[in-house]
Biopython code that builds the backbone (N, CA, C, O; Angstrom):
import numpy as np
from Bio.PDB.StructureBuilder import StructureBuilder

atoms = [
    (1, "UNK", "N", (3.071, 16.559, 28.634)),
    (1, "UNK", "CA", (3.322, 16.353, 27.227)),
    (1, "UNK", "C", (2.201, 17.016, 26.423)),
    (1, "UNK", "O", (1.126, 17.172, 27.004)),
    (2, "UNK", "N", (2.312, 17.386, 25.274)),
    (2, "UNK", "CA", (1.540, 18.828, 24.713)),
    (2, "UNK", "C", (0.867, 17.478, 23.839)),
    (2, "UNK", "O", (1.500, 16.527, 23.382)),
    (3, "UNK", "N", (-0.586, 17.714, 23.768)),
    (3, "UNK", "CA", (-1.074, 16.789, 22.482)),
    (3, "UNK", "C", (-1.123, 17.211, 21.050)),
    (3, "UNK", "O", (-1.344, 18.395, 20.795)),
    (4, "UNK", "N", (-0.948, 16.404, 20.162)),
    (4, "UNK", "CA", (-0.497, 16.637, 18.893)),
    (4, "UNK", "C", (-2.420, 16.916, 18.243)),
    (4, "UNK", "O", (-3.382, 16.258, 18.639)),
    (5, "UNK", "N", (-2.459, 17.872, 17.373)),
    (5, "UNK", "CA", (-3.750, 18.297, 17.143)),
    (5, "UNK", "C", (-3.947, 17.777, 15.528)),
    (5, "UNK", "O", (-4.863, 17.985, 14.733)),
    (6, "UNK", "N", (-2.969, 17.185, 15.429)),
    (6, "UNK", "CA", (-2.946, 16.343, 13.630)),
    (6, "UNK", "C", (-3.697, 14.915, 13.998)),
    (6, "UNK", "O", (-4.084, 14.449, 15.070)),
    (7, "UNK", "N", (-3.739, 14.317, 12.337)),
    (7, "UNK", "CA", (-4.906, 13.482, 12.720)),
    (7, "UNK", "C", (-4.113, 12.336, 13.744)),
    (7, "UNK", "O", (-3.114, 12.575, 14.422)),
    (8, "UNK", "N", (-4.789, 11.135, 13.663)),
    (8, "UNK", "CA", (-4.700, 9.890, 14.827)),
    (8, "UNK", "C", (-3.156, 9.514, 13.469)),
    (8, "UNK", "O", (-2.949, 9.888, 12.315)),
    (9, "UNK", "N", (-2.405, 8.616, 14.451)),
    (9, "UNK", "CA", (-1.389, 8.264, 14.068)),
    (9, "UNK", "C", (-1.338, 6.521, 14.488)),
    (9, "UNK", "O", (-1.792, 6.195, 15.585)),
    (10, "UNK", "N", (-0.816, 5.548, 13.638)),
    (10, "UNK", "CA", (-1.000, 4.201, 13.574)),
    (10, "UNK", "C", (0.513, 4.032, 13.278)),
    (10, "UNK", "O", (1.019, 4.639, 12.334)),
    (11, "UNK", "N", (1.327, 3.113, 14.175)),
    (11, "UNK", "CA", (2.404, 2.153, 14.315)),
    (11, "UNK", "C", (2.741, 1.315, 13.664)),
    (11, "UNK", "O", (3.919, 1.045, 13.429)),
    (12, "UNK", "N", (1.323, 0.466, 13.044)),
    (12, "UNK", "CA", (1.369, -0.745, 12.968)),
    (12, "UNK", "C", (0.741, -1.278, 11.617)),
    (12, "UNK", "O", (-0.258, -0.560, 11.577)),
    (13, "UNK", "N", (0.704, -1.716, 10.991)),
    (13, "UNK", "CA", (-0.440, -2.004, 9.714)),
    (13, "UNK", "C", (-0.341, -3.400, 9.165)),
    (13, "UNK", "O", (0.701, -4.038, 9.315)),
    (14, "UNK", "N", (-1.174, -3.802, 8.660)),
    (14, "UNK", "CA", (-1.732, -4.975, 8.135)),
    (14, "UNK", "C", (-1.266, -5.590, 6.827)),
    (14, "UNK", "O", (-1.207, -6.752, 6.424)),
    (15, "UNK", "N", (-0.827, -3.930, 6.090)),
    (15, "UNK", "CA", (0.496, -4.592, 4.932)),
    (15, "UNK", "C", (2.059, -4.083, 4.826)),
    (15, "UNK", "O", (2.424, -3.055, 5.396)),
    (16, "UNK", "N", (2.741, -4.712, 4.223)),
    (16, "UNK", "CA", (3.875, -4.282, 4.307)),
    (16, "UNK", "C", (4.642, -4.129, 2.513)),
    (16, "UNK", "O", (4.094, -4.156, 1.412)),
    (17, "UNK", "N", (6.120, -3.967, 2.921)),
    (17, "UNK", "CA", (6.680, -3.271, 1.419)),
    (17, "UNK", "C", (6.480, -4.630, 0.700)),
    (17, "UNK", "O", (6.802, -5.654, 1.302)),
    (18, "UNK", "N", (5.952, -4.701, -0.593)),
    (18, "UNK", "CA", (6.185, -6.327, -1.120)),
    (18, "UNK", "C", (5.117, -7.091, -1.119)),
    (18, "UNK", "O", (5.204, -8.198, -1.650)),
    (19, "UNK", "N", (4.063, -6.728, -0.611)),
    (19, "UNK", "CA", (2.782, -7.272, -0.550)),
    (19, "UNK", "C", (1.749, -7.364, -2.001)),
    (19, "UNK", "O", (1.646, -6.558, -2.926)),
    (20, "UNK", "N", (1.486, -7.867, -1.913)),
    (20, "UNK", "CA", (0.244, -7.782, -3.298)),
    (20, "UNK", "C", (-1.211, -7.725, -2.456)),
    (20, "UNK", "O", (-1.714, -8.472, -1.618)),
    (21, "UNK", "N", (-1.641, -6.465, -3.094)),
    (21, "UNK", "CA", (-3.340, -5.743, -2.527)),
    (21, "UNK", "C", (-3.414, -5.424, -3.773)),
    (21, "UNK", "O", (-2.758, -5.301, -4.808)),
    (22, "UNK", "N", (-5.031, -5.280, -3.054)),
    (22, "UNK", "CA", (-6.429, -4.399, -4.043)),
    (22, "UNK", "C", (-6.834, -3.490, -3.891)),
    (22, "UNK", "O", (-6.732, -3.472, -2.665)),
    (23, "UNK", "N", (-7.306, -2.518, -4.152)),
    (23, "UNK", "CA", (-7.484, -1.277, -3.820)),
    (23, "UNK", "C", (-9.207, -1.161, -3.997)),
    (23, "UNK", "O", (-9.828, -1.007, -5.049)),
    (24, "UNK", "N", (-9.839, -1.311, -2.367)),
    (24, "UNK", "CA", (-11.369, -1.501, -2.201)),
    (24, "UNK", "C", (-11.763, -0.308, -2.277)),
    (24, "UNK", "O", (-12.967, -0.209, -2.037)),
    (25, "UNK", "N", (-10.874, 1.352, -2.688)),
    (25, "UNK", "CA", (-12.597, 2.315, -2.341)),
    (25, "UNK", "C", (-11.494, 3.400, -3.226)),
    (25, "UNK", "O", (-10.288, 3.245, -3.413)),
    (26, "UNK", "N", (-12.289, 4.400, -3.626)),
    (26, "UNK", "CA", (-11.350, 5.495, -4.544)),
    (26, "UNK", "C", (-11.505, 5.527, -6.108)),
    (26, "UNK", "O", (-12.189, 4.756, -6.781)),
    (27, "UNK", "N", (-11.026, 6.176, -6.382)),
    (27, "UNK", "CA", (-11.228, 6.003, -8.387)),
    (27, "UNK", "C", (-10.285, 4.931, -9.105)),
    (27, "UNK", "O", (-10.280, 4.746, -10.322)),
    (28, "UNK", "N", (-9.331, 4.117, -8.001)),
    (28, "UNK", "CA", (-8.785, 3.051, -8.487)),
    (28, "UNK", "C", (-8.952, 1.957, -8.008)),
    (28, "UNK", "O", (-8.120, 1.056, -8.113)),
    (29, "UNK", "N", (-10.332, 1.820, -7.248)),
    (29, "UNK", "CA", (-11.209, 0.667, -6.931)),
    (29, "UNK", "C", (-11.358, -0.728, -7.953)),
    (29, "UNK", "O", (-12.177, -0.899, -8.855)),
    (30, "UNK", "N", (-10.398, -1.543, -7.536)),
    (30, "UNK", "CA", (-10.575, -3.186, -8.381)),
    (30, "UNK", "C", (-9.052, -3.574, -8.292)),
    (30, "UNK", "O", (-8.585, -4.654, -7.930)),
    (31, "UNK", "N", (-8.198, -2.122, -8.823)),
    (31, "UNK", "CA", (-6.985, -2.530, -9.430)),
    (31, "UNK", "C", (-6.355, -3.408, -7.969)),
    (31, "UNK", "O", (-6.631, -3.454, -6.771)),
    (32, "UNK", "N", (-5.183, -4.147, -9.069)),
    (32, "UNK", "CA", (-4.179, -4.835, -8.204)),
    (32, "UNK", "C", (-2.737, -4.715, -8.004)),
    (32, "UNK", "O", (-2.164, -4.892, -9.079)),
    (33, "UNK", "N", (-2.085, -4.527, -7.230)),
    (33, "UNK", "CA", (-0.611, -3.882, -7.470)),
    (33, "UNK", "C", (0.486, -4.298, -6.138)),
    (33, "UNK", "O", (0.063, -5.001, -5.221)),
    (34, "UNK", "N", (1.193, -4.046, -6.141)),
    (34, "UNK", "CA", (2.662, -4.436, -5.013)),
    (34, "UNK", "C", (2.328, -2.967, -3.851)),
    (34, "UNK", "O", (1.579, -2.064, -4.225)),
    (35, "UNK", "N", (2.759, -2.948, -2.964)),
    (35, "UNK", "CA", (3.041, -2.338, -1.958)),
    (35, "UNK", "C", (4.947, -1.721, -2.537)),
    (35, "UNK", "O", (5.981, -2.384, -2.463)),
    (36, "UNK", "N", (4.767, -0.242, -3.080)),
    (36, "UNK", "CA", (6.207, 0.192, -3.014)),
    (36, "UNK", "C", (6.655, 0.758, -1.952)),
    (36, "UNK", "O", (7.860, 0.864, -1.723)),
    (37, "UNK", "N", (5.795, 1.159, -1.232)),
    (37, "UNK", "CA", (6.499, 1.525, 0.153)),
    (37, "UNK", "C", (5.504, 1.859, 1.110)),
    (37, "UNK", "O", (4.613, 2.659, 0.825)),
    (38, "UNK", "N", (5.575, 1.367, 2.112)),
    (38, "UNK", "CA", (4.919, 1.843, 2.945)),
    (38, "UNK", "C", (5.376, 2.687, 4.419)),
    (38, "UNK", "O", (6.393, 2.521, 5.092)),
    (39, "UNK", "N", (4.393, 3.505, 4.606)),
    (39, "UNK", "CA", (4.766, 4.664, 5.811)),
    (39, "UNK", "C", (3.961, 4.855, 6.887)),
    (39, "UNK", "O", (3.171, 5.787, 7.040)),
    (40, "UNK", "N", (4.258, 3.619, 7.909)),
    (40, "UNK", "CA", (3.317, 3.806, 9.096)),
    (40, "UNK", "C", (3.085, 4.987, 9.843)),
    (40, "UNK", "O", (2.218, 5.005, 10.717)),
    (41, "UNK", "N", (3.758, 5.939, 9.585)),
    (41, "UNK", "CA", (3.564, 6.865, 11.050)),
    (41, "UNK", "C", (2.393, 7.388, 10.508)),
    (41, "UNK", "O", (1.580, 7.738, 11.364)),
    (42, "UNK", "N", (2.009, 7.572, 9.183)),
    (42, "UNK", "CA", (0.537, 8.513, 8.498)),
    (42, "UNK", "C", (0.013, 7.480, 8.350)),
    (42, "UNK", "O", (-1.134, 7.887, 8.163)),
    (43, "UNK", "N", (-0.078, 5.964, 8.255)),
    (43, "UNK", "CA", (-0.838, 5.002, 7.651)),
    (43, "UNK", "C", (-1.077, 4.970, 6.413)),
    (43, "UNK", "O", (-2.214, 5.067, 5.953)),
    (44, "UNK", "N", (-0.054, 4.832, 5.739)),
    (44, "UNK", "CA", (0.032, 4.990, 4.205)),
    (44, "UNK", "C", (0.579, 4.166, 3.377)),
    (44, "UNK", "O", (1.541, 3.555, 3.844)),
    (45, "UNK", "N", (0.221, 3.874, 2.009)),
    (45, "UNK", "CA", (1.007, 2.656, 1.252)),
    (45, "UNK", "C", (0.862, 3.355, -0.394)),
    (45, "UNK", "O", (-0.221, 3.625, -0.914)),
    (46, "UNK", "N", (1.786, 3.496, -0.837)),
    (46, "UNK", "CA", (2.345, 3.311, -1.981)),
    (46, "UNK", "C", (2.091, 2.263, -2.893)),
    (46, "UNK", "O", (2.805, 1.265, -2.793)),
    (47, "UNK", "N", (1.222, 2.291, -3.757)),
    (47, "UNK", "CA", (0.883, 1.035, -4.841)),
    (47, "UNK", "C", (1.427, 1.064, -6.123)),
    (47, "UNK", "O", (1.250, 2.175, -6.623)),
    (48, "UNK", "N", (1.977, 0.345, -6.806)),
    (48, "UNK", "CA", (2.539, 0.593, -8.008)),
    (48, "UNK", "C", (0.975, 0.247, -9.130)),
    (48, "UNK", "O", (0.315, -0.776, -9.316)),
    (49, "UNK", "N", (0.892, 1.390, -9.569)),
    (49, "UNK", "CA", (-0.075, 1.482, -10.489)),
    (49, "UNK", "C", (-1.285, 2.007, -10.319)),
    (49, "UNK", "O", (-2.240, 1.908, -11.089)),
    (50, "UNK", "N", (-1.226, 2.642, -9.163)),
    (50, "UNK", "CA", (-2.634, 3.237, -8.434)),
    (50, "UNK", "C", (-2.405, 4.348, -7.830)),
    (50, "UNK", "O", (-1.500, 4.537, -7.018)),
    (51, "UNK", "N", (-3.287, 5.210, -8.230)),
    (51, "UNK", "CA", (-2.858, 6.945, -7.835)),
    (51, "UNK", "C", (-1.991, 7.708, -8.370)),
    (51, "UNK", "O", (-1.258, 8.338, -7.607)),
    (52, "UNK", "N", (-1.839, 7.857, -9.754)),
    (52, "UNK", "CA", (-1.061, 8.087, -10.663)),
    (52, "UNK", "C", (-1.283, 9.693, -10.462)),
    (52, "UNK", "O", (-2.330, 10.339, -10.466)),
    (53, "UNK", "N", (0.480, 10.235, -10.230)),
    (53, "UNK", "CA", (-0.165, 11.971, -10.689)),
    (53, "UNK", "C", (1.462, 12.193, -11.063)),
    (53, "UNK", "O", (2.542, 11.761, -10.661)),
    (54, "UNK", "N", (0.809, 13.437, -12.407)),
    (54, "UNK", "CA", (1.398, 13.918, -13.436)),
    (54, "UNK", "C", (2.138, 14.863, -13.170)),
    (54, "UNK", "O", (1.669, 15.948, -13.516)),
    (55, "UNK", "N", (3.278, 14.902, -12.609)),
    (55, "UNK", "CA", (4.123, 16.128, -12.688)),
    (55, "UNK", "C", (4.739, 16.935, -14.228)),
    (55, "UNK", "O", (4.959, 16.181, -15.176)),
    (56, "UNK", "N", (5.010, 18.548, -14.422)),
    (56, "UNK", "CA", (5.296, 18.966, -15.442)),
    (56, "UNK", "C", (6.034, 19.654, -15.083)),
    (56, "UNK", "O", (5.775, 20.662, -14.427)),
    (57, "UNK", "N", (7.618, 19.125, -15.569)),
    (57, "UNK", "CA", (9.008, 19.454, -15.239)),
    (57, "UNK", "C", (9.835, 20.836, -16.452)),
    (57, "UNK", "O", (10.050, 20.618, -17.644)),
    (58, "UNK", "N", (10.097, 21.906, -15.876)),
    (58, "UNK", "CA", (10.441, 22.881, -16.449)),
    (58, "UNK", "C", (11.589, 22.533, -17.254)),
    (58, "UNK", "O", (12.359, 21.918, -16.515)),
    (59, "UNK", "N", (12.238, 22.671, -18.822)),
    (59, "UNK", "CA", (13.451, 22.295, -18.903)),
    (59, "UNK", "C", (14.524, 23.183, -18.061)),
    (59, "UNK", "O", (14.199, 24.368, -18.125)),
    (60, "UNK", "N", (15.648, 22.987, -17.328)),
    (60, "UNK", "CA", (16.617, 22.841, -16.859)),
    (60, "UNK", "C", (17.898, 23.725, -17.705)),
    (60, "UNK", "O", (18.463, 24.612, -17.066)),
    (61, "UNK", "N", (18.165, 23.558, -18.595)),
    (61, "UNK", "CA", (18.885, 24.196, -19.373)),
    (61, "UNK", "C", (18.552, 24.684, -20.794)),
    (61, "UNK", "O", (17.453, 24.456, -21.300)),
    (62, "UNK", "N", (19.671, 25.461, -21.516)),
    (62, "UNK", "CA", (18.791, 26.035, -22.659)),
    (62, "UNK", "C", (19.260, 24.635, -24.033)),
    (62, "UNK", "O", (20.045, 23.706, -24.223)),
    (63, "UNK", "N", (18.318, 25.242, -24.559)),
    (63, "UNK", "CA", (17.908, 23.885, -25.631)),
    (63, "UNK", "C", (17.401, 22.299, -25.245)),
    (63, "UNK", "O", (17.093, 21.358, -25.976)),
    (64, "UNK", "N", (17.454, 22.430, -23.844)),
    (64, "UNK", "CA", (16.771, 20.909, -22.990)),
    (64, "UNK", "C", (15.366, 21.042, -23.433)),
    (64, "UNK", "O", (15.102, 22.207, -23.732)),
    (65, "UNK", "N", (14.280, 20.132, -23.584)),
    (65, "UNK", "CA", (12.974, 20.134, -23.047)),
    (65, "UNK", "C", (12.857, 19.780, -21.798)),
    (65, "UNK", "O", (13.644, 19.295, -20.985)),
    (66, "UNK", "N", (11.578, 20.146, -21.755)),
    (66, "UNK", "CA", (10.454, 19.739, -20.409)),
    (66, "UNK", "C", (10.088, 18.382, -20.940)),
    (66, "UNK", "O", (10.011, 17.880, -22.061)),
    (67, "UNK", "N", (9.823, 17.837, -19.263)),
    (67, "UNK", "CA", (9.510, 16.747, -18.878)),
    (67, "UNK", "C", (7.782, 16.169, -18.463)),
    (67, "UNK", "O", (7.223, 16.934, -17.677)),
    (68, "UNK", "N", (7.112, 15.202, -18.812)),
    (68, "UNK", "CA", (6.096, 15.173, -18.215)),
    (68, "UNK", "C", (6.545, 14.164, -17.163)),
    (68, "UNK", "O", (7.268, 13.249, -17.555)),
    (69, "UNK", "N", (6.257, 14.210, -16.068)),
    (69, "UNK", "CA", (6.691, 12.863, -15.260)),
    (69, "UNK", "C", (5.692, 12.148, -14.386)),
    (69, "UNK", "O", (5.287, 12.671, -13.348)),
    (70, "UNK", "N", (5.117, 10.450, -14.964)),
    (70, "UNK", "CA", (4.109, 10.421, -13.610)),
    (70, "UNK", "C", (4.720, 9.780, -12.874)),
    (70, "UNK", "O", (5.719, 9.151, -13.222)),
    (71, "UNK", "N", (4.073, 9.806, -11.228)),
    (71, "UNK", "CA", (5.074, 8.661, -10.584)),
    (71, "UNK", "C", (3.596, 8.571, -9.390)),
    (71, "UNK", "O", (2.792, 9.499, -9.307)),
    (72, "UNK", "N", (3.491, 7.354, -8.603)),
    (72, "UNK", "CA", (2.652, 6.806, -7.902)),
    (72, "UNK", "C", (2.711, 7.519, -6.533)),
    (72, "UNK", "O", (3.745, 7.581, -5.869)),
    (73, "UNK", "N", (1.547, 8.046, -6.164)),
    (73, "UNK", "CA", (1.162, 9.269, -4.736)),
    (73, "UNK", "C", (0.634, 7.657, -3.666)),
    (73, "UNK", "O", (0.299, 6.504, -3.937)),
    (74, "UNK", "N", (0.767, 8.214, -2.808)),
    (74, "UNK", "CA", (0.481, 7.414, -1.103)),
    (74, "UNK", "C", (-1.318, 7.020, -1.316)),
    (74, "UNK", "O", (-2.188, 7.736, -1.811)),
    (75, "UNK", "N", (-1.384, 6.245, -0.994)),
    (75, "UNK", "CA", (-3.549, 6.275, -0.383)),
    (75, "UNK", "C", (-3.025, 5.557, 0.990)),
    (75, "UNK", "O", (-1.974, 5.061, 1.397)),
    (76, "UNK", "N", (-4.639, 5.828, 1.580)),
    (76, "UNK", "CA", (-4.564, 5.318, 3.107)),
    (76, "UNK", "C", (-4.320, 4.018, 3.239)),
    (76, "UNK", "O", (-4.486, 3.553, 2.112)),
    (77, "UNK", "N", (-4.003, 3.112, 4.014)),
    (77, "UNK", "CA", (-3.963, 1.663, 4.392)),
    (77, "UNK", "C", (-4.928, 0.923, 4.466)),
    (77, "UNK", "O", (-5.096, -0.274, 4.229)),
    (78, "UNK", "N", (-5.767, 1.994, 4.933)),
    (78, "UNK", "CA", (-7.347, 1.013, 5.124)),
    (78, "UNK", "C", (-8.007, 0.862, 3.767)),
    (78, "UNK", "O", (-8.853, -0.017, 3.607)),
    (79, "UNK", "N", (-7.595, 1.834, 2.595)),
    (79, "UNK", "CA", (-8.159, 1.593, 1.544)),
    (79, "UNK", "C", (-7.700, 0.120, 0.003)),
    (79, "UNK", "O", (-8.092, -0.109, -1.142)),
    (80, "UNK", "N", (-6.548, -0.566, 1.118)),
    (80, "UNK", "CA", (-6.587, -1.886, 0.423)),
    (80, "UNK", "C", (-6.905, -2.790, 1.029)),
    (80, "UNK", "O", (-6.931, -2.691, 2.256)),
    (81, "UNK", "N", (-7.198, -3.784, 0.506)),
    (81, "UNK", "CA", (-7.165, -5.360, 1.309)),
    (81, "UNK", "C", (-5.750, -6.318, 0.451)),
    (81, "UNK", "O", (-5.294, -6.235, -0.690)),
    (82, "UNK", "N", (-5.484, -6.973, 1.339)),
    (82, "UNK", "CA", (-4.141, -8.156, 0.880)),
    (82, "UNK", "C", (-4.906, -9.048, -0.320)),
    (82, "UNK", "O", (-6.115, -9.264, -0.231)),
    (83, "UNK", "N", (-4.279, -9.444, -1.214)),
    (83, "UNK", "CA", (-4.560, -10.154, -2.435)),
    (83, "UNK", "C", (-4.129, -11.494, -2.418)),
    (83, "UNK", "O", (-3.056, -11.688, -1.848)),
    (84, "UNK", "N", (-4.788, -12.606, -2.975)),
    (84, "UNK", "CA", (-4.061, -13.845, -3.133)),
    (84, "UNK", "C", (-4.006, -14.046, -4.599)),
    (84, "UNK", "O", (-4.929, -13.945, -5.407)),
    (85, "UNK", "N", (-2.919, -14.311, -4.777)),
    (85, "UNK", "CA", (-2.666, -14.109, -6.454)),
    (85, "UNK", "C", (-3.176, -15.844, -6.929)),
    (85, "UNK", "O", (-3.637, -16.176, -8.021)),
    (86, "UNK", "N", (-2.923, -16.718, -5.762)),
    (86, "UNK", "CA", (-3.235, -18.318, -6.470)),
    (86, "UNK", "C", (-4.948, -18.357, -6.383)),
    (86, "UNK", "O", (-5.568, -19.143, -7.099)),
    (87, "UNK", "N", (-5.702, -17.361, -5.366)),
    (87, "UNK", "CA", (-6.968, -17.588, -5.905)),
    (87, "UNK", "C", (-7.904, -16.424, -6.400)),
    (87, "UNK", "O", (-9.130, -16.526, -6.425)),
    (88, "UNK", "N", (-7.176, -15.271, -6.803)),
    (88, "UNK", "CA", (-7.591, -14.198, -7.258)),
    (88, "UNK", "C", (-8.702, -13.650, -6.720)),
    (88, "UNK", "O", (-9.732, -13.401, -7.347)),
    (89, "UNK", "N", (-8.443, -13.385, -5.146)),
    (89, "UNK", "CA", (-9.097, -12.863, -3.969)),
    (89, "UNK", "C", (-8.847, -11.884, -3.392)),
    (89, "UNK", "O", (-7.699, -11.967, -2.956)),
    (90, "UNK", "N", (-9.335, -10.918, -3.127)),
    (90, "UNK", "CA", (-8.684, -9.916, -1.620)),
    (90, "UNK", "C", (-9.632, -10.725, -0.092)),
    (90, "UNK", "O", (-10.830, -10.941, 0.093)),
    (91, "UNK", "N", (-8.541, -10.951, 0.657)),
    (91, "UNK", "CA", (-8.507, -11.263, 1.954)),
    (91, "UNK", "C", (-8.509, -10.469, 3.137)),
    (91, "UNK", "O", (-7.725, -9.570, 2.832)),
    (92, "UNK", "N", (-8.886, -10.248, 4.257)),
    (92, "UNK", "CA", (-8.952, -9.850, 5.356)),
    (92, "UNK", "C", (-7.949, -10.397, 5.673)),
    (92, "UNK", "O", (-7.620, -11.259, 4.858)),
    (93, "UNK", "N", (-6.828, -10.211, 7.101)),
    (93, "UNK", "CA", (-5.801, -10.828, 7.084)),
    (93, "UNK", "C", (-6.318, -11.396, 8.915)),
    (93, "UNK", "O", (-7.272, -10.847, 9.467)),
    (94, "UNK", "N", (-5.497, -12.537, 9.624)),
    (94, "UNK", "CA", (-5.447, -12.616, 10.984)),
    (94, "UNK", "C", (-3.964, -12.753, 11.247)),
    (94, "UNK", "O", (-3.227, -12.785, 10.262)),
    (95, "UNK", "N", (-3.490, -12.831, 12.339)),
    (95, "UNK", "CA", (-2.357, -12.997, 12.878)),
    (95, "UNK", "C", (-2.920, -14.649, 13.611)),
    (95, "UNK", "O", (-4.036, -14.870, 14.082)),
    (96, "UNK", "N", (-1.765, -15.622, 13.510)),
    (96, "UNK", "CA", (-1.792, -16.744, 13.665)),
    (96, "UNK", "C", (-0.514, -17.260, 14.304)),
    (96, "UNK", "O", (0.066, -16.187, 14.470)),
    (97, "UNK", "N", (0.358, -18.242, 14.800)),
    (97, "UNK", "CA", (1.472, -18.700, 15.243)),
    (97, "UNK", "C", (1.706, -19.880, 14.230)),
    (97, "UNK", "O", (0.829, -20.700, 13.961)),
    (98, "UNK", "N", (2.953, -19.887, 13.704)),
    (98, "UNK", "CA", (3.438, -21.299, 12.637)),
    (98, "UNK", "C", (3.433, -22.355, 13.926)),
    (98, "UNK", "O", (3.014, -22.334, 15.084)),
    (99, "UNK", "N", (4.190, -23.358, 13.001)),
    (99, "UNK", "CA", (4.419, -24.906, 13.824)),
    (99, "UNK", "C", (5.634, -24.156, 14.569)),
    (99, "UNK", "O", (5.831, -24.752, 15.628)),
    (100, "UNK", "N", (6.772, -22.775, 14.377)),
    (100, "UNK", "CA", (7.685, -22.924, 15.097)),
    (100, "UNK", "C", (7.658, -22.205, 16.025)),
    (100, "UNK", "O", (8.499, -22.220, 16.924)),
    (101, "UNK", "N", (6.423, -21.251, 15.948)),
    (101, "UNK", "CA", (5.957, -20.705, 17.667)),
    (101, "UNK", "C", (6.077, -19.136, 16.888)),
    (101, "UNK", "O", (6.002, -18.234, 17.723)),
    (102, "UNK", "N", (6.238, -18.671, 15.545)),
    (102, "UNK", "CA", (6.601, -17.298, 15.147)),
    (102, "UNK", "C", (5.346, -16.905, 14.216)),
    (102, "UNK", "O", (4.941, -17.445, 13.187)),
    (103, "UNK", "N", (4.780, -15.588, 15.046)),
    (103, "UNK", "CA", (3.316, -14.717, 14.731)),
    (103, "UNK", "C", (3.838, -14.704, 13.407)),
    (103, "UNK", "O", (5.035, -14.578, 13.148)),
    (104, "UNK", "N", (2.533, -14.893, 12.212)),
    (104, "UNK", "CA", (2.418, -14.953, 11.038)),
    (104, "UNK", "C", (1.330, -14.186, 10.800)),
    (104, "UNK", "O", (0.639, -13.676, 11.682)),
    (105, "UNK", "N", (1.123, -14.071, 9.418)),
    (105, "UNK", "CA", (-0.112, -13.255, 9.135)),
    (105, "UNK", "C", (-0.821, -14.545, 8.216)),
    (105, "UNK", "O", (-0.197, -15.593, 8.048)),
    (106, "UNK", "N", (-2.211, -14.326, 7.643)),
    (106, "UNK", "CA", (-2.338, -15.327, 7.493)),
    (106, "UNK", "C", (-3.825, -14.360, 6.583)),
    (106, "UNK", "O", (-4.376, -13.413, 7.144)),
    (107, "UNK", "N", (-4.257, -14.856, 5.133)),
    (107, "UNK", "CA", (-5.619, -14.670, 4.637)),
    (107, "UNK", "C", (-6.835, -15.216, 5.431)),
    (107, "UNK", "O", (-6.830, -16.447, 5.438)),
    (108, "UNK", "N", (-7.819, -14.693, 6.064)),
    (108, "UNK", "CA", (-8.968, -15.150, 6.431)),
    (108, "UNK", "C", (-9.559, -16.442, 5.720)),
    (108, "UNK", "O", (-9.916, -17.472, 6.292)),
    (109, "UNK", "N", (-9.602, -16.085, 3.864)),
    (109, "UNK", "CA", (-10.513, -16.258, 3.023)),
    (109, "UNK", "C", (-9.819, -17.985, 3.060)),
    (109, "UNK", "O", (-10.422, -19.050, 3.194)),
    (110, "UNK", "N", (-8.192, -17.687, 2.865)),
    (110, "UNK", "CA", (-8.105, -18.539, 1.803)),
    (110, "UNK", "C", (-7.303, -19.282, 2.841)),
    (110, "UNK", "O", (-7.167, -20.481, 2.597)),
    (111, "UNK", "N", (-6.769, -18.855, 3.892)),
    (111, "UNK", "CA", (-6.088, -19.385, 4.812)),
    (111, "UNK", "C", (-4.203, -19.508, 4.455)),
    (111, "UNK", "O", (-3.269, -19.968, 5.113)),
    (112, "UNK", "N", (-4.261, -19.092, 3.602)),
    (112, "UNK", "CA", (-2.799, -18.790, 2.814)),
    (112, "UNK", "C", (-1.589, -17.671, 3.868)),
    (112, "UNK", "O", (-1.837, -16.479, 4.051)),
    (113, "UNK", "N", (-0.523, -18.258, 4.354)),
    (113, "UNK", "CA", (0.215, -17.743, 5.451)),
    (113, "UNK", "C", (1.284, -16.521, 4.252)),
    (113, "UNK", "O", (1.896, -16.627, 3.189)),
    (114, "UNK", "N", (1.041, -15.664, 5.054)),
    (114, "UNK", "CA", (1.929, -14.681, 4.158)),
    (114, "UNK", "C", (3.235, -14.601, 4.211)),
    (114, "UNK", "O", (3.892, -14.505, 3.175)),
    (115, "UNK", "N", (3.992, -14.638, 5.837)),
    (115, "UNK", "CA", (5.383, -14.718, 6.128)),
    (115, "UNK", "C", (5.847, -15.591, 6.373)),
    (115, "UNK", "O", (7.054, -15.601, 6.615)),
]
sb = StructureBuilder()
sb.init_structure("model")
sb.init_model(0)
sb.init_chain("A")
sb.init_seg("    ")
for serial, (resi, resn, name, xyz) in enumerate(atoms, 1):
    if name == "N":
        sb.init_residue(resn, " ", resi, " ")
    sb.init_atom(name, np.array(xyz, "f"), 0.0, 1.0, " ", f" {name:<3s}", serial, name[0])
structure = sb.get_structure()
């Protein structure tokens, strides 16, 4: 099997679509926002409101204008932590088992079960 010479590739991640994080490192360091999508095979997450870039859309037909359009770019995974909105924290997360025997995720800080 030929090895792939792109960077390391991750399966698995710590947040998912729907999550509420913080964004710990970058020029949008503090903010807080939802998870719009996330894309494990690059290790990537989509934040609504963080990483804003400006597209400038040609008009299309005659007498149309142009468009400015922003819409929210990918950052790495490792560059959020999970948020608790009841104690206005970012958390480290663990994996834990409920009372019904099913792996949960769970805040370090606050001990708050996510799923």
């Amino acid at each position: 099997m030929a090895k792939n010479n792109s960077t390391e590739t991750r399966y698995r991640m710590h947040v998912k679509k729907g999550d509420t994080v913080q964004v710990i490192a970058g020029s949008d360091k503090g903010k807080v926002g939802e998870v719009l999508q996330a894309i494990p095979k690059t290790s990537r997450v989509v934040v609504k409101g963080v990483n804003l870039r400006t597209r400038h859309i040609k008009p299309r037909q005659e007498g149309e204008s142009g468009q400015i359009v922003t819409s929210e770019a990918s950052i790495h995974s490792s560059n959020v932590m999970l948020y608790s909105d009841k104690q206005k924290v970012a958390s480290r997360v663990c994996y834990t088992f409920s009372e019904d025997g099913r792996k949960v995720r769970m805040l370090k800080k606050t001990g708050e079960i996510l799923d």
